[in-house]
N, CA, C and O atoms as a GROMACS GRO file, in nm:
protein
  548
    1UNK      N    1   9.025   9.627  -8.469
    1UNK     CA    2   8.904   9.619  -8.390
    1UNK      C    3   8.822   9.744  -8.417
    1UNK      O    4   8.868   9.845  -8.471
    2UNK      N    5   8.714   9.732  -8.382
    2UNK     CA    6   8.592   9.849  -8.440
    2UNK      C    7   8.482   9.856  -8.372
    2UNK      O    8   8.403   9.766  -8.402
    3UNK      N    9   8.439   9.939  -8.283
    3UNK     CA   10   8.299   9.910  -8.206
    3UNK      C   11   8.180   9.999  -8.274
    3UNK      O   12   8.182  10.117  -8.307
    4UNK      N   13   8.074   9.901  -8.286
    4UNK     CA   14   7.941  10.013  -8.322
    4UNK      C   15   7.949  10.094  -8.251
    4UNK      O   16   7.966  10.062  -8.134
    5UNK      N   17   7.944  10.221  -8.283
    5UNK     CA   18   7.871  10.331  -8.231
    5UNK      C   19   7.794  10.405  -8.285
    5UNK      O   20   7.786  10.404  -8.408
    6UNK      N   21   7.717  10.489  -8.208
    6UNK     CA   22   7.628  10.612  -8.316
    6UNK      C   23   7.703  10.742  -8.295
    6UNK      O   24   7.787  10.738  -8.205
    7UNK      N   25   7.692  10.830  -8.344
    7UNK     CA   26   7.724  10.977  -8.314
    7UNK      C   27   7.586  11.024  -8.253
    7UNK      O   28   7.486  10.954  -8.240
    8UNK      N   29   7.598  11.140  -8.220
    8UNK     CA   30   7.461  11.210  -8.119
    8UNK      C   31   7.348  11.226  -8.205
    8UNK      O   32   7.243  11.183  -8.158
    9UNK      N   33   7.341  11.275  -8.317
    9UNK     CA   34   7.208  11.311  -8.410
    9UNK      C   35   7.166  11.144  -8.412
    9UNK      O   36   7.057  11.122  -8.359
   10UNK      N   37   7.233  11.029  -8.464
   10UNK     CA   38   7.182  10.919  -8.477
   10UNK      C   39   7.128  10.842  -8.336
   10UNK      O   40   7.021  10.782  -8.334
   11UNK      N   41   7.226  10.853  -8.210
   11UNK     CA   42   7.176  10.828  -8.065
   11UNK      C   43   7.058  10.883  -8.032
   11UNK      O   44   6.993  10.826  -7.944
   12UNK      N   45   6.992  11.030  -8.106
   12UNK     CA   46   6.869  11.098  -8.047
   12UNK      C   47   6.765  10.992  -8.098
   12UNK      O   48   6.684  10.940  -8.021
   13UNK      N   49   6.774  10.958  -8.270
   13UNK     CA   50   6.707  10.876  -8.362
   13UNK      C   51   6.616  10.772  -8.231
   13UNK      O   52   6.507  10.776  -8.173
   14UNK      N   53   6.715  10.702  -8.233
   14UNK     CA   54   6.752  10.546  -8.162
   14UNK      C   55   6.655  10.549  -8.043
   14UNK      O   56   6.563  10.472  -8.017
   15UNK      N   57   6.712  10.682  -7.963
   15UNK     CA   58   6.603  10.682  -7.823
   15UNK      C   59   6.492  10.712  -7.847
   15UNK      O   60   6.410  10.663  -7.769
   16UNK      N   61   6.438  10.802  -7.961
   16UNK     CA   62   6.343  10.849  -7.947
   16UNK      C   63   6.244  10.707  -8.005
   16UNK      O   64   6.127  10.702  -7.966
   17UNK      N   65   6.284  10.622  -8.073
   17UNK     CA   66   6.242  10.500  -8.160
   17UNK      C   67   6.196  10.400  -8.036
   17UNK      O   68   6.094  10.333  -8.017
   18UNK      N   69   6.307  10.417  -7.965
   18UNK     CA   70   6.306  10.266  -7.824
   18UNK      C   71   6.198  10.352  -7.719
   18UNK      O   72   6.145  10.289  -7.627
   19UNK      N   73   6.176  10.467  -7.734
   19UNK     CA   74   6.078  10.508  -7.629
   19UNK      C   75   5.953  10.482  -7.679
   19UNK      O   76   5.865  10.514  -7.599
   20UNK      N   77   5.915  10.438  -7.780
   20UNK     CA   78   5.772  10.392  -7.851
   20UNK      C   79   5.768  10.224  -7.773
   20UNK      O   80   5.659  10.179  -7.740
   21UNK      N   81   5.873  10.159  -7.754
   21UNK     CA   82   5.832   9.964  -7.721
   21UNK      C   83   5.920   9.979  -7.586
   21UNK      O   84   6.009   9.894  -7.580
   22UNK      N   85   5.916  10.085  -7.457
   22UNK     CA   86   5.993  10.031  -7.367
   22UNK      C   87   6.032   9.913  -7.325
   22UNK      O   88   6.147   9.886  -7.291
   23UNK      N   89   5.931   9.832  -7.327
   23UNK     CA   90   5.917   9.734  -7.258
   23UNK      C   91   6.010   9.592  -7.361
   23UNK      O   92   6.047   9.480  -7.324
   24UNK      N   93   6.019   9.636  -7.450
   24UNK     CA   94   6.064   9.545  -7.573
   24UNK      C   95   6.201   9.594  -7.603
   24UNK      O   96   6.290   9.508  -7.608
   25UNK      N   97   6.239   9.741  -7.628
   25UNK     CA   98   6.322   9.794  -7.715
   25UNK      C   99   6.492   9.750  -7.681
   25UNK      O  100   6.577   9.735  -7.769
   26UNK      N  101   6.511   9.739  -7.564
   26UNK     CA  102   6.635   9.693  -7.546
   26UNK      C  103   6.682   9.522  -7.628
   26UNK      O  104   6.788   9.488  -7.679
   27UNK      N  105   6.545   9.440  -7.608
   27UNK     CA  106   6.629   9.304  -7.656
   27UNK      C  107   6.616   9.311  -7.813
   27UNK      O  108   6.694   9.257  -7.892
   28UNK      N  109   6.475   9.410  -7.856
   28UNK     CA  110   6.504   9.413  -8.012
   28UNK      C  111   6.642   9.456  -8.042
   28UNK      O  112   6.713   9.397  -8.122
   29UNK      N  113   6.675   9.552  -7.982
   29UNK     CA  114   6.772   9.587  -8.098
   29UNK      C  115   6.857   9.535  -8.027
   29UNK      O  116   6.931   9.633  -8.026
   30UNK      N  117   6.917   9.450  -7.955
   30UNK     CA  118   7.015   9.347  -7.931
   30UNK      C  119   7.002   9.233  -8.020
   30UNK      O  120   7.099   9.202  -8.090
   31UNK      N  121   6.915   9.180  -8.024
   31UNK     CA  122   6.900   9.099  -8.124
   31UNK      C  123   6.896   9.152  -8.260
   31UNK      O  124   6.972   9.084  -8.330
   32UNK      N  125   6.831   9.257  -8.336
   32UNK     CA  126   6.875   9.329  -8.449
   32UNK      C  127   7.037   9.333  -8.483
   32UNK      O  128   7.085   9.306  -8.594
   33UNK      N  129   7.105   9.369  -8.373
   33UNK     CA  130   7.256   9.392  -8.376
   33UNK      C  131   7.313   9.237  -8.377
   33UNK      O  132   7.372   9.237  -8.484
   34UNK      N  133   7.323   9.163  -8.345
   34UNK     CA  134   7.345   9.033  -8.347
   34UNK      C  135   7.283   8.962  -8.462
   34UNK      O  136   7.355   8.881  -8.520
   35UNK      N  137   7.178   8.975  -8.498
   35UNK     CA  138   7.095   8.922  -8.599
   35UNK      C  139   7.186   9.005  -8.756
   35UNK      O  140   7.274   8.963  -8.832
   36UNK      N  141   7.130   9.099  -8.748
   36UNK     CA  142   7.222   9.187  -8.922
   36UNK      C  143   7.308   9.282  -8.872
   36UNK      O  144   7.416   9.279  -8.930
   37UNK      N  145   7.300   9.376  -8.777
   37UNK     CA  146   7.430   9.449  -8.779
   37UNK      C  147   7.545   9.437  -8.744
   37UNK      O  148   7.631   9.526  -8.752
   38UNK      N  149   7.562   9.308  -8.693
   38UNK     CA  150   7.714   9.250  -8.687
   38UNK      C  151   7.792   9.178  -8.803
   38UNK      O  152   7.914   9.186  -8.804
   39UNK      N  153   7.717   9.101  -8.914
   39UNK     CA  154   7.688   9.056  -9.008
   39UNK      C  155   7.729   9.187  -9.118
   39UNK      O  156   7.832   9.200  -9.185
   40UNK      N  157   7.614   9.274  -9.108
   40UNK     CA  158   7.621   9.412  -9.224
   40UNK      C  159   7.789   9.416  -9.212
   40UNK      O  160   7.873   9.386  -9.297
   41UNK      N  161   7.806   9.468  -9.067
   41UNK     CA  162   7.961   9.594  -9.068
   41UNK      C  163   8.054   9.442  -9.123
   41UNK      O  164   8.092   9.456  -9.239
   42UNK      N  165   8.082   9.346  -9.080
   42UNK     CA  166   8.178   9.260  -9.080
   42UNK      C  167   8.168   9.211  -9.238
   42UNK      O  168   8.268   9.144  -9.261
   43UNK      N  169   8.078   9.222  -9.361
   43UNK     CA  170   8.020   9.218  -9.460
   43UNK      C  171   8.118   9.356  -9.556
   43UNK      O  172   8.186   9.366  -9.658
   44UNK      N  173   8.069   9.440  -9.449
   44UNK     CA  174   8.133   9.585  -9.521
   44UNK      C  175   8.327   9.585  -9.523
   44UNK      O  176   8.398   9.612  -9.619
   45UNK      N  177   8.366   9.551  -9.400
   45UNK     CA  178   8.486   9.549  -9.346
   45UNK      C  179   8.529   9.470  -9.464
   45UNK      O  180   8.568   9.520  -9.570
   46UNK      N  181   8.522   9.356  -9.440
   46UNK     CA  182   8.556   9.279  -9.554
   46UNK      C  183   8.615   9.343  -9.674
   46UNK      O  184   8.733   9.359  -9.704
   47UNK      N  185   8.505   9.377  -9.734
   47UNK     CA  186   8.477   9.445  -9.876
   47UNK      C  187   8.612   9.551  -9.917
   47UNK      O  188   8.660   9.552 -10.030
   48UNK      N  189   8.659   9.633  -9.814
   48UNK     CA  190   8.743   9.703  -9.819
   48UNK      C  191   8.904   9.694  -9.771
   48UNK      O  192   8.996   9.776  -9.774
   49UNK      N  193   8.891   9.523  -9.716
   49UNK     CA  194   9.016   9.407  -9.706
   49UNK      C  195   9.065   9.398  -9.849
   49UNK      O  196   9.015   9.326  -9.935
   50UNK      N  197   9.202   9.502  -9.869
   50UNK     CA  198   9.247   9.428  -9.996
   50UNK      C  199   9.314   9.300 -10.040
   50UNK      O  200   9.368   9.233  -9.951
   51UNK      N  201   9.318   9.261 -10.151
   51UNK     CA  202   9.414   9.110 -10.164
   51UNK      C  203   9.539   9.128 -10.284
   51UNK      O  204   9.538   9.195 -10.387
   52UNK      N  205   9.608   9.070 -10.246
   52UNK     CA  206   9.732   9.073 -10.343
   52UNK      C  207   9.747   9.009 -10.457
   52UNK      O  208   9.673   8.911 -10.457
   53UNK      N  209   9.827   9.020 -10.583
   53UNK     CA  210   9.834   8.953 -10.696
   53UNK      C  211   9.858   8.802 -10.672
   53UNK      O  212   9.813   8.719 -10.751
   54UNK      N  213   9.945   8.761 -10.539
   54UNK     CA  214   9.947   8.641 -10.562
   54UNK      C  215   9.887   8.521 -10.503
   54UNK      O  216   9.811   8.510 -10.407
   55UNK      N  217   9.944   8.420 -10.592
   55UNK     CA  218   9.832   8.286 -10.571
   55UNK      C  219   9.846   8.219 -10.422
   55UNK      O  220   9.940   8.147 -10.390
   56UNK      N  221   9.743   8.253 -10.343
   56UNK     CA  222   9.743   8.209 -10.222
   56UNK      C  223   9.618   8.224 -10.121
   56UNK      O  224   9.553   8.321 -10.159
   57UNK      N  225   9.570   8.177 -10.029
   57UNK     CA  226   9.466   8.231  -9.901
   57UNK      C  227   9.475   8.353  -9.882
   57UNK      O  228   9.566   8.383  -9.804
   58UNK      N  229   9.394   8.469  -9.939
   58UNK     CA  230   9.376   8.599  -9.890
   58UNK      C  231   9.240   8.583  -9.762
   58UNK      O  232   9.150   8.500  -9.755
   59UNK      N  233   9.280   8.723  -9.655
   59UNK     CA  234   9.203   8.702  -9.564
   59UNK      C  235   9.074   8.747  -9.619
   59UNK      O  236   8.972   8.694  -9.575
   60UNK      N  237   9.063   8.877  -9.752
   60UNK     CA  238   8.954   8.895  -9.809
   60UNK      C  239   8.845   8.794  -9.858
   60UNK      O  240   8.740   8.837  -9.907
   61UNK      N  241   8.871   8.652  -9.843
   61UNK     CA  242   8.792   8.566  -9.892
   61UNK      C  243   8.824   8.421  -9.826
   61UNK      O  244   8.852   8.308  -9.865
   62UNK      N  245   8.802   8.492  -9.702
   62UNK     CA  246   8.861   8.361  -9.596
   62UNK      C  247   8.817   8.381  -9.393
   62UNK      O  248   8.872   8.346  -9.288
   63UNK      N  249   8.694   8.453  -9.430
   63UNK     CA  250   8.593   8.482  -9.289
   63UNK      C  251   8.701   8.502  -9.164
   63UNK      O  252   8.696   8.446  -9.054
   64UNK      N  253   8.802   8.600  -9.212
   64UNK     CA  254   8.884   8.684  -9.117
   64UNK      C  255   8.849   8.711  -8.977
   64UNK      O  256   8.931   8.708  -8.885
   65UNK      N  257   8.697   8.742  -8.963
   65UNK     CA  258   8.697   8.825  -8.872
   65UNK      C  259   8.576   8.797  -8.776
   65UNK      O  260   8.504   8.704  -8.813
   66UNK      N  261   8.535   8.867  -8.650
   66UNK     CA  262   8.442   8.792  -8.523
   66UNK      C  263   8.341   8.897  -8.434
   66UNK      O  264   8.375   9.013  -8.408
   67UNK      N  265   8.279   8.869  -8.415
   67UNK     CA  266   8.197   8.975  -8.373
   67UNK      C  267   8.163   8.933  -8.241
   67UNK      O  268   8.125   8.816  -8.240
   68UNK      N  269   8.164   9.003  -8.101
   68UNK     CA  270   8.141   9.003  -7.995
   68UNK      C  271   8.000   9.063  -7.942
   68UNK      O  272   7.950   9.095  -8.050
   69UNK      N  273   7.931   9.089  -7.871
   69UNK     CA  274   7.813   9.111  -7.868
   69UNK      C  275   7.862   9.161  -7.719
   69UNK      O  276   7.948   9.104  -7.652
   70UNK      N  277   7.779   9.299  -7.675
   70UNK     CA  278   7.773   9.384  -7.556
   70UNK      C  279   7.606   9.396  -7.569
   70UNK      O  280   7.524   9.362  -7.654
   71UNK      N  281   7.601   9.461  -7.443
   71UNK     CA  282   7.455   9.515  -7.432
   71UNK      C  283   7.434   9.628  -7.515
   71UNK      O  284   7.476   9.736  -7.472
   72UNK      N  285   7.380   9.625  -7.620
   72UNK     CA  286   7.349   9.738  -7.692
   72UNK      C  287   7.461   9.826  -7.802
   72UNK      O  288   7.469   9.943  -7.839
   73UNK      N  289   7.527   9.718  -7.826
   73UNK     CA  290   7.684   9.725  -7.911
   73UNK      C  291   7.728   9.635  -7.948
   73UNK      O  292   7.681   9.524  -7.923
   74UNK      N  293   7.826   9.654  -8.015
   74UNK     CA  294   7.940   9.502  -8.038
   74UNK      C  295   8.044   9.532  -8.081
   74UNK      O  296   8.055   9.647  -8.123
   75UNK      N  297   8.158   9.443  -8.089
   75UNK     CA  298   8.262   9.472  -8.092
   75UNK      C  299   8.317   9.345  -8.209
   75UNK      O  300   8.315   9.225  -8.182
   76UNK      N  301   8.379   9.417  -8.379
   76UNK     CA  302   8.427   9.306  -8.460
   76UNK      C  303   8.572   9.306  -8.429
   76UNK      O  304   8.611   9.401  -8.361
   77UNK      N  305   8.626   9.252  -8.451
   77UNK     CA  306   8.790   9.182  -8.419
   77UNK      C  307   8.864   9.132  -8.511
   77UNK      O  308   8.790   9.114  -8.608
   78UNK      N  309   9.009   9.086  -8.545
   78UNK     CA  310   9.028   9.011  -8.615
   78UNK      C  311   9.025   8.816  -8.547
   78UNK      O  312   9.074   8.787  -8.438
   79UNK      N  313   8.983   8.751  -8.604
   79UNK     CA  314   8.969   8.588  -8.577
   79UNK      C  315   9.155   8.590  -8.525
   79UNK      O  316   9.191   8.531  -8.423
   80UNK      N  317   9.236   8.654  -8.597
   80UNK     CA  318   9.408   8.645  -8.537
   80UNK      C  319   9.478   8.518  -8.540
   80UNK      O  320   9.463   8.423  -8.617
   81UNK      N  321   9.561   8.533  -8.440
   81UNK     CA  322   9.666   8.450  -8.462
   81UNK      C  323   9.821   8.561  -8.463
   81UNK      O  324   9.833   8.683  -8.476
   82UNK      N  325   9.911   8.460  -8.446
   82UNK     CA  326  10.026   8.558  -8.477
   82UNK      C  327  10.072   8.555  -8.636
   82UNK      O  328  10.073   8.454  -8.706
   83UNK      N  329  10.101   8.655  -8.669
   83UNK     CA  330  10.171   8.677  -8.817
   83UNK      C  331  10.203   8.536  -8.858
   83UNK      O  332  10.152   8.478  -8.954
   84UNK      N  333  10.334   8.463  -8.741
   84UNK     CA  334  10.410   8.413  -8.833
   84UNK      C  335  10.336   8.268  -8.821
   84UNK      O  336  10.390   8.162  -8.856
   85UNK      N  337  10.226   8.276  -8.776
   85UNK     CA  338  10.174   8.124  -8.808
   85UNK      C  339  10.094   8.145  -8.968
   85UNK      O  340  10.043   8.248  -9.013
   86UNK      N  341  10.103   8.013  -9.030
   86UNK     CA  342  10.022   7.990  -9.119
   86UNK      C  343   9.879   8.030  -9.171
   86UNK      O  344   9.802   7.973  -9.094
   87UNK      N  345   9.831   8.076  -9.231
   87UNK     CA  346   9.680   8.109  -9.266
   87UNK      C  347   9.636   8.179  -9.154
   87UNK      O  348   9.522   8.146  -9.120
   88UNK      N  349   9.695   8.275  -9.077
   88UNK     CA  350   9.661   8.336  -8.953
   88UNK      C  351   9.588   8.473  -8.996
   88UNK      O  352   9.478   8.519  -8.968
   89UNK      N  353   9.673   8.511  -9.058
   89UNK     CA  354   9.606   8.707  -9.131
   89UNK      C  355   9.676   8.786  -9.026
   89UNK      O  356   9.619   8.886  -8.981
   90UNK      N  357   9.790   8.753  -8.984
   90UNK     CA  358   9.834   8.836  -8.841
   90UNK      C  359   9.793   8.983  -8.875
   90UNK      O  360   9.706   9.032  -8.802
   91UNK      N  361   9.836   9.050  -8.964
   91UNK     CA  362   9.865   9.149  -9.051
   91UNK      C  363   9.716   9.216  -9.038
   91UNK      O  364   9.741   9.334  -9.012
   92UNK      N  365   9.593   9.201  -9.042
   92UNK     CA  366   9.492   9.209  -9.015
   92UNK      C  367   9.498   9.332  -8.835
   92UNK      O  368   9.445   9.433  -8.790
   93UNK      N  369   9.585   9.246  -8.805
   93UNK     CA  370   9.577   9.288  -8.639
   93UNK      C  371   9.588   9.419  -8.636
   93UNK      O  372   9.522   9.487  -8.557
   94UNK      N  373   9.728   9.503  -8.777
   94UNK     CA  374   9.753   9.665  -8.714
   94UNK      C  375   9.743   9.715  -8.902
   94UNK      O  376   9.829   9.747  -8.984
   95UNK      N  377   9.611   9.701  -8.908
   95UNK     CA  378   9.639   9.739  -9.090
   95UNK      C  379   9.664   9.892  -9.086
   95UNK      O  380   9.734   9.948  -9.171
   96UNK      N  381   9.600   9.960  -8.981
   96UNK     CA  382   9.633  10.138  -8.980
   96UNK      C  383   9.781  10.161  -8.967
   96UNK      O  384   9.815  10.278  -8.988
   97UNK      N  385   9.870  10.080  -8.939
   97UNK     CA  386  10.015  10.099  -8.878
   97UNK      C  387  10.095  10.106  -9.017
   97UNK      O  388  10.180  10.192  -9.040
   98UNK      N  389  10.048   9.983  -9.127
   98UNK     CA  390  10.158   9.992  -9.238
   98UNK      C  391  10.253   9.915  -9.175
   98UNK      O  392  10.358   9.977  -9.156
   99UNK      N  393  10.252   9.768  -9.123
   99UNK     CA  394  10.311   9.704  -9.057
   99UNK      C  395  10.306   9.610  -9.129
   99UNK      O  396  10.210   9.564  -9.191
  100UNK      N  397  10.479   9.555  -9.119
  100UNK     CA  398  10.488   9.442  -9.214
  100UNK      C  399  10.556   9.474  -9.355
  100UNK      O  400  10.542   9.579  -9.418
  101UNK      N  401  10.645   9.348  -9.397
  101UNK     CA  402  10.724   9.375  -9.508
  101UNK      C  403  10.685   9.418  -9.614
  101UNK      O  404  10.773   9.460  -9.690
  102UNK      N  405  10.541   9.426  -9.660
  102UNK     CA  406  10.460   9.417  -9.792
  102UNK      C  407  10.339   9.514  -9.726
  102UNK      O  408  10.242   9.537  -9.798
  103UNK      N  409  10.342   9.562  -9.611
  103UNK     CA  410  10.178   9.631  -9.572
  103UNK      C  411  10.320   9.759  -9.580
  103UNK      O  412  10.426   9.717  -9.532
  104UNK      N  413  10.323   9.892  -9.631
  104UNK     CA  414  10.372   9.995  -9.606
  104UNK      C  415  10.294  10.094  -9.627
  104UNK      O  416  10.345  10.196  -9.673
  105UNK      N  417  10.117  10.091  -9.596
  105UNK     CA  418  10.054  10.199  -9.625
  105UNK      C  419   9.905  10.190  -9.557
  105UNK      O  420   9.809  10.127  -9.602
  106UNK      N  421   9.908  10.260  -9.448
  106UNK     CA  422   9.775  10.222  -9.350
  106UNK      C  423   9.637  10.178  -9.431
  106UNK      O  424   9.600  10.260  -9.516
  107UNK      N  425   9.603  10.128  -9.424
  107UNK     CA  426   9.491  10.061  -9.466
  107UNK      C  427   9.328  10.126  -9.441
  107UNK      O  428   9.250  10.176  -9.523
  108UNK      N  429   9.315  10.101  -9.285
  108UNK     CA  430   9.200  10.181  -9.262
  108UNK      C  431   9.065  10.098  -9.340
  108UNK      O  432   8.983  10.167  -9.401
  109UNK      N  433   9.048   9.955  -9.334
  109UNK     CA  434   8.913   9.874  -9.394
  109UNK      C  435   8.844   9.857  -9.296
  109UNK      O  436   8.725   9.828  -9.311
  110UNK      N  437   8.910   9.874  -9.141
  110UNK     CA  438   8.809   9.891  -9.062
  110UNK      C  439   8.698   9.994  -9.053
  110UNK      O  440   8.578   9.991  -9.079
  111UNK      N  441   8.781  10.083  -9.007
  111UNK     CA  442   8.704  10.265  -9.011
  111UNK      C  443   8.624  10.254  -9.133
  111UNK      O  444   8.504  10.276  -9.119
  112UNK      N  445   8.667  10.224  -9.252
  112UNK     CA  446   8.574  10.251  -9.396
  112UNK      C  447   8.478  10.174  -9.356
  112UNK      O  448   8.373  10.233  -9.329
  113UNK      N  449   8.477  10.035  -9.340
  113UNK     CA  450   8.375   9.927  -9.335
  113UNK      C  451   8.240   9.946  -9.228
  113UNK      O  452   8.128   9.895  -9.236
  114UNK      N  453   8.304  10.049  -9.115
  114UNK     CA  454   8.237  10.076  -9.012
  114UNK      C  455   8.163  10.172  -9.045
  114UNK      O  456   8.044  10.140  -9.033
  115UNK      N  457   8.179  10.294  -9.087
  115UNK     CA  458   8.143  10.422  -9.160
  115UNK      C  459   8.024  10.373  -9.264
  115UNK      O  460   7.908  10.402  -9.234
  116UNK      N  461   8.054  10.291  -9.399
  116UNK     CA  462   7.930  10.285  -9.460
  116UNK      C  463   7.833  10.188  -9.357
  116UNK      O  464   7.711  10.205  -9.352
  117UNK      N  465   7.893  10.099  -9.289
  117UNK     CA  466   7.745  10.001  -9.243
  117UNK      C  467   7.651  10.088  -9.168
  117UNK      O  468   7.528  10.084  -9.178
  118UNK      N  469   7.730  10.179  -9.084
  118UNK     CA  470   7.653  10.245  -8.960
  118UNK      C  471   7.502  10.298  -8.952
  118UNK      O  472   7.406  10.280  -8.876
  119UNK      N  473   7.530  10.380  -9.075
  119UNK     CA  474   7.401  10.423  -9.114
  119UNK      C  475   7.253  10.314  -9.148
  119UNK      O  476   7.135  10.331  -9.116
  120UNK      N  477   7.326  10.190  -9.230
  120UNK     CA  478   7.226  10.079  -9.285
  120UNK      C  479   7.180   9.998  -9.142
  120UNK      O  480   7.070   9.945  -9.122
  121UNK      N  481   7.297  10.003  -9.045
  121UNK     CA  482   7.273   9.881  -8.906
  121UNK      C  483   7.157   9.974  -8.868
  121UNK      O  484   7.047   9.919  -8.881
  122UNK      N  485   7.151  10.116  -8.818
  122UNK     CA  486   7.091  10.194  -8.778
  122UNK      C  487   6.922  10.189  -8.840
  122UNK      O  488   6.819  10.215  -8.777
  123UNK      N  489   6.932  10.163  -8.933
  123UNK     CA  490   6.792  10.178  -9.042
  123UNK      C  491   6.745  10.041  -8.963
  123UNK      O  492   6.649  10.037  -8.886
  124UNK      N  493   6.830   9.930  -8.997
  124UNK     CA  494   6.761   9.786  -8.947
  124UNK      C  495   6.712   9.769  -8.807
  124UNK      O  496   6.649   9.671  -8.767
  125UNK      N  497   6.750   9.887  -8.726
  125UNK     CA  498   6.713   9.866  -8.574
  125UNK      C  499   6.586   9.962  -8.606
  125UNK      O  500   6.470   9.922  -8.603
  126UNK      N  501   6.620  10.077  -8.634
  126UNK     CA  502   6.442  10.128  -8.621
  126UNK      C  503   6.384  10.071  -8.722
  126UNK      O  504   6.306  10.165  -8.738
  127UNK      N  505   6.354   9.996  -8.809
  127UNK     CA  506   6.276   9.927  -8.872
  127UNK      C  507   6.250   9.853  -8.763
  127UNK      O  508   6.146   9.897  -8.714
  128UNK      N  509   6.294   9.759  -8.698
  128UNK     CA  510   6.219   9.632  -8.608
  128UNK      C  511   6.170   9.728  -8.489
  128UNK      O  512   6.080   9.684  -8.416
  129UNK      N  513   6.229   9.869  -8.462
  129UNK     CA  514   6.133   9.912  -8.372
  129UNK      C  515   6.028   9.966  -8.386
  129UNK      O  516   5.936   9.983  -8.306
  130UNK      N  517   6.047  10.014  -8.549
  130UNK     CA  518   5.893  10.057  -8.582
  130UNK      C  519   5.782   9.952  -8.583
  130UNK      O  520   5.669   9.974  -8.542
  131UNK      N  521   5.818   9.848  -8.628
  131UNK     CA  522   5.766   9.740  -8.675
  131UNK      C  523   5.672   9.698  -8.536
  131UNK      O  524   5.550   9.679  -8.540
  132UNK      N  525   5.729   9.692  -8.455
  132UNK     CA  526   5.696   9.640  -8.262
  132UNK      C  527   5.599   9.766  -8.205
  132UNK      O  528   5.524   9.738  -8.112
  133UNK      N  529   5.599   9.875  -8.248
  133UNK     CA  530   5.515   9.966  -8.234
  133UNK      C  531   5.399   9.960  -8.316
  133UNK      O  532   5.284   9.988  -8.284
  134UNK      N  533   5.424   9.939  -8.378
  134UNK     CA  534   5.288   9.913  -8.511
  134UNK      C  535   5.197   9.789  -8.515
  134UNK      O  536   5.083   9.786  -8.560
  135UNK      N  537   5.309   9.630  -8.430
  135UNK     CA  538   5.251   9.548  -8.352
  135UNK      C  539   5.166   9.577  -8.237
  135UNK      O  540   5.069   9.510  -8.201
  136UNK      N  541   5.219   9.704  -8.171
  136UNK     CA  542   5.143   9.688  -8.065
  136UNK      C  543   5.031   9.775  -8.066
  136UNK      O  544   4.947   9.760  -7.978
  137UNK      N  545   5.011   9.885  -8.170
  137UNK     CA  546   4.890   9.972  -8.187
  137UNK      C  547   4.780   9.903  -8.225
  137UNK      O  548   4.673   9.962  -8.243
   0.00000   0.00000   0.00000
C-alpha cells in the first residue's frame, strides 16, 4: 500500500497554487488525482513490479493493483487475494518483507513507483490550477 503525499517544499507549491481558484481548487485537484494521478503512480508502481523467467500470469502485466480516492489523496493497494489462491499476486501484499519461497529480497516497487510519480502527479495538479486561474482572469 502507498499513499500520495507531498513533502513540505511541494505542500507550500500546492497551497500557494489552490489559493489563486478558492472557490474551485479543492474539486480540481480531486478530480486531477482521480483523473491522472492515481493512474500516473499505479502506471509507475507497476513498472518497477518485477516478473520471473517463467511461463505464466505475472502480476507485472495483469492490472494488480487499485486506487482508493480520499479528499485530497489516495490510497493504491494491492487488488489481493490470499497467496495460495490462484492468479491472486498474494505476494504483492508484503514485497518489502522478502516473503515467500522465491521473494527473498525486499522489493520496494511501491516506494520507487511512488517517488518518481510524485513529482509528475504534482505538475498535473498545478497545471489544471493554473489553467482555472487563467480561466478566470
Amino acid at each position: 500500500m502507498v499513499k500520495y503525499s507531498l513533502d513540505d517544499t511541494q505542500s507550500k507549491r500546492l497551497a500557494e497554487n489552490m489559493k489563486t481558484v478558492p472557490d474551485k481548487a479543492e474539486r480540481l485537484v480531486n478530480e486531477t488525482l482521480k483523473a491522472k494521478g492515481m493512474k500516473l503512480m499505479i502506471q509507475e508502481i507497476i513498472r518497477f513490479i518485477p516478473t520471473s523467467n517463467k511461463n505464466k500470469k505475472h502480476a507485472k502485466t495483469s492490472n494488480p493493483l487499485k486506487g482508493t480516492m480520499g479528499n485530497l489523496g489516495f490510497v493504491i493497494t494491492t487488488k489481493g487475494g490470499a497467496a495460495s489462491n490462484p492468479n491472486s499476486f498474494g505476494y504483492l501484499v508484503f514485497p518489502n518483507e522478502g516473503r515467500g519461497p522465491h521473494n527473498f529480497i525486499a522489493q520496494r516497487f511501491f516506494e520507487k513507483g511512488a517517488e518518481t510519480s510524485n513529482e509528475k502527479i504534482l505538475t498535473e495538479v498545478i497545471k489544471v490550477l493554473e489553467e482555472a486561474n487563467d480561466f478566470k482572469l
